[in-house]
C-alpha positions as CSV (number, residue, x, y, z in Angstrom):
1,X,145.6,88.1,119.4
2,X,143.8,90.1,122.2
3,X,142.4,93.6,120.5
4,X,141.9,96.1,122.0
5,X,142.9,94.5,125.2
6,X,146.5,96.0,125.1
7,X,147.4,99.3,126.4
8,X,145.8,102.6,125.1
9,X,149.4,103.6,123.5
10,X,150.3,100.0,122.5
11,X,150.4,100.3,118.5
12,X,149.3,96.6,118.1
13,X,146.4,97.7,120.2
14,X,145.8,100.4,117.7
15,X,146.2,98.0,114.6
16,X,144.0,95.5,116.4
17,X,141.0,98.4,116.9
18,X,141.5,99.5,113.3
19,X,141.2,96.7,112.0
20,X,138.2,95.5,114.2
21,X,136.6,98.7,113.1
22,X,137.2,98.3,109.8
23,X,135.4,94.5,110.2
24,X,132.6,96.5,111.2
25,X,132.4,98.9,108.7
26,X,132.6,96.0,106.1
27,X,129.9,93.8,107.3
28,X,127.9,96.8,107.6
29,X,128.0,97.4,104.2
30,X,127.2,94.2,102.6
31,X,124.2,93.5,104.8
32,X,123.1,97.4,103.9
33,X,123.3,96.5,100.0
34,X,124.3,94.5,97.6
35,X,128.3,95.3,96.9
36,X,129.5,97.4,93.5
37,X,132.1,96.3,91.4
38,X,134.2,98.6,93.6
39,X,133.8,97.2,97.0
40,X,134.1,93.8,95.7
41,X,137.4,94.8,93.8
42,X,138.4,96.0,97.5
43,X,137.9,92.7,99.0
44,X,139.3,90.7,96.2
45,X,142.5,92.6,96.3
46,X,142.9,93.1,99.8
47,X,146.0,91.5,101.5
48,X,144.5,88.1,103.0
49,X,146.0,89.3,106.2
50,X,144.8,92.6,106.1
51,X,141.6,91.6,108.1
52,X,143.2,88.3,110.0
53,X,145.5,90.0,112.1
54,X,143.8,89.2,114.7
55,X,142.3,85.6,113.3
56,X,141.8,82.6,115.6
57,X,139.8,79.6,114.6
58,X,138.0,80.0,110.9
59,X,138.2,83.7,110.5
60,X,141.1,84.0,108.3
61,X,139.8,81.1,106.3
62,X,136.0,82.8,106.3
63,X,137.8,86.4,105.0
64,X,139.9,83.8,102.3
65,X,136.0,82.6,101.1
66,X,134.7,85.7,100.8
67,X,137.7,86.6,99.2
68,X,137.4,83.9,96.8
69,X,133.6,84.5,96.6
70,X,134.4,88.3,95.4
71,X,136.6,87.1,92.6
72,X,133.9,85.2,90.8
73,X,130.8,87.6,91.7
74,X,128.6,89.5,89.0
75,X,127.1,92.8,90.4
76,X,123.8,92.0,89.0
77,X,123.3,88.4,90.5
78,X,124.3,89.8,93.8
79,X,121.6,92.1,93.4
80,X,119.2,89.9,92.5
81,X,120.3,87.8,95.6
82,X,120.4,90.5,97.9
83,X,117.1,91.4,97.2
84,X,115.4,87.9,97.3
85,X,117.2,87.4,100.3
86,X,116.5,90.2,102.5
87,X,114.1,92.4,100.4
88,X,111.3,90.0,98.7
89,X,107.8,90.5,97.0
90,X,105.6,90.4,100.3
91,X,107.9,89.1,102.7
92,X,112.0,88.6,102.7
93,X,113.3,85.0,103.2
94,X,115.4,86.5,106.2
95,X,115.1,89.5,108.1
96,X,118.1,92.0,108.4
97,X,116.5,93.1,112.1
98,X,118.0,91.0,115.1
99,X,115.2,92.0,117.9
100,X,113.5,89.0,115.3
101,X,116.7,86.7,116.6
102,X,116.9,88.3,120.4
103,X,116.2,84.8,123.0
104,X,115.6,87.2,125.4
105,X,112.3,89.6,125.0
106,X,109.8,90.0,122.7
107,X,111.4,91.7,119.7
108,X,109.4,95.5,120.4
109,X,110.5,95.4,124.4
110,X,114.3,94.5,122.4
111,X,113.9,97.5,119.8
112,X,112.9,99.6,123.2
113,X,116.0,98.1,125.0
114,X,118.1,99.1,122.1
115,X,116.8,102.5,121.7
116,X,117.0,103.6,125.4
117,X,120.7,102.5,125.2
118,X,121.3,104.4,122.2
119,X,119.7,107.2,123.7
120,X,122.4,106.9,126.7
121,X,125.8,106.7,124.1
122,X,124.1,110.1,122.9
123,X,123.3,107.9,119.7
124,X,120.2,108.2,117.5
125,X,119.0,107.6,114.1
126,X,119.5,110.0,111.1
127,X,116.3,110.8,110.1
128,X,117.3,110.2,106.3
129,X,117.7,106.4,107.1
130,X,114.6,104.3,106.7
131,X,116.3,101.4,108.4
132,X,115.3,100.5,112.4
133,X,117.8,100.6,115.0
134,X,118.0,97.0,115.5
135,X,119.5,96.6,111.6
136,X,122.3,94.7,111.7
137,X,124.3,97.2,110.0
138,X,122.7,99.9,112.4
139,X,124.8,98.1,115.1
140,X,127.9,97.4,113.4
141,X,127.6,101.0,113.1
142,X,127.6,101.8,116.5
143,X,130.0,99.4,117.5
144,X,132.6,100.9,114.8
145,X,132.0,104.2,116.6
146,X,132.3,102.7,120.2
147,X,135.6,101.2,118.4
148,X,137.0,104.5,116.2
149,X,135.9,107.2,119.4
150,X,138.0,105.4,122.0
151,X,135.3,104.2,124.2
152,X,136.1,101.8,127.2
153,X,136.5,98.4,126.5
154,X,133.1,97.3,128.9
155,X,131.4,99.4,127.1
156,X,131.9,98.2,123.8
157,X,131.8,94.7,125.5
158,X,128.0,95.3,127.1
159,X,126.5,96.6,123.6
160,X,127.9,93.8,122.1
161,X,126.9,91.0,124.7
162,X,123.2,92.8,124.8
163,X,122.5,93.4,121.2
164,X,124.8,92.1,118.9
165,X,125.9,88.6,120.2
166,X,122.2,88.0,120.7
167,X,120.6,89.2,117.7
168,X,123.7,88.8,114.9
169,X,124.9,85.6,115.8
170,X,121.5,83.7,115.2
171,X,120.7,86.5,111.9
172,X,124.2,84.4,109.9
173,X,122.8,81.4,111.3
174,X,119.9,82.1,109.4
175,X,121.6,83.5,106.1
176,X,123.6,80.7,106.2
177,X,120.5,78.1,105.9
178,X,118.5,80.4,103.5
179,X,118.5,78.3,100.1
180,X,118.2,81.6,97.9
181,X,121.6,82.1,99.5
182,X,124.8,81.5,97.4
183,X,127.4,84.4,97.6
184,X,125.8,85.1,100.9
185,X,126.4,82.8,102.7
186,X,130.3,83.5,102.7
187,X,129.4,86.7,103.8
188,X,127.5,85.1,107.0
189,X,129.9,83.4,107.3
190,X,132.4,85.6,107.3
191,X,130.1,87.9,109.7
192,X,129.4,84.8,112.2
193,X,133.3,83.9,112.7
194,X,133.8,88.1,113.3
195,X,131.4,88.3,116.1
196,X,132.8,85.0,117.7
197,X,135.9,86.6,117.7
198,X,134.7,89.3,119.0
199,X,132.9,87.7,122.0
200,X,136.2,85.8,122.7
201,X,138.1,88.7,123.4
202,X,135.7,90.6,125.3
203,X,135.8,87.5,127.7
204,X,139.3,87.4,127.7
205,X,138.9,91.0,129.0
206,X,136.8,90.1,132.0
């Protein structure tokens, strides 16, 4: 199971990252925007192994739900969910910004954390994005590029355990309670049993 914990020229290892970053990229996506027809025709076909190579515990059967969830999903409603999820008259039901979920600081000395690291991976915010830093598809982002550029394995491990694990985790949590929340909640879902995965292996790697 271990990615990215085999050697550099180990081609499991390489599966194992791509498919990791790939994860990434996905989850990304959904929490950026509701999904087109085309996106959820790519989940709905994809092989239900093509993202569970890796699986322990309820991912495979998370990435099966969404699955399932694609199948039966109408563009419009997921709009309409998206937007009276995270987008709202006023105020959202949930925010998509984890410094709000971060135990650990007050959310701006977070946001300042985050951006000072960022500044250190030579990272920084286009300035056509609108979004903050601490979006939670900002830093699937830029743990998909820590993944995809080869960085070191304690590297990707202490963005994660600093501003992902923290933040993310706690963000599903949240989706997964919302009430407005229907197709959604597979995706937290789905997004929750990733990062636990995730934080597994990294300890593994210790």
């Amino acid at each position: 199971m271990s990615a990215g914990l085999q050697s550099p020229d180990s081609e499991l290892s390489i599966a194992e990252d791509s498919a990791r970053a790939g994860c990434y990229a996905l989850i990304g996506r959904l929490f950026y925007d509701a999904p087109d027809s085309d996106l959820l025709a790519v989940i709905r076909n994809a092989s239900p192994a093509a993202e569970a190579s890796v699986a322990e515990g309820g991912f495979a059967s998370a990435w099966g739900a969404l699955q399932s969830a694609c199948s039966n999903a109408d563009v419009d409603a997921l709009k309409r969910e998206y937007d009276s999820l995270f987008i709202g008259v006023g105020k959202a039901a949930i925010t998509l910004y984890t410094s709000r979920f971060a135990p650990d600081a007050a959310a701006d000395k977070h946001l300042v954390r985050l951006r000072e690291h960022l500044d250190q991976l030579g990272l920084a915010r286009r300035s056509s994005v609108f979004e903050v830093e601490d979006h939670i598809s900002g830093l699937c982002d830029v743990m998909r590029h820590l993944i995809e550029s080869n960085q070191a394995l304690e590297d990707q491990r202490q963005f994660f355990d600093v501003f992902v694990k923290t933040g993310a985790i706690p963000l599903c949590d949240a989706v997964e309670q919302a009430e407005p929340a229907v197709f959604y909640k597979q995706v937290a879902a789905f997004a929750k049993a990733f990062f636990e995965l995730e934080a597994l292996v990294f300890e593994m790697g210790e």
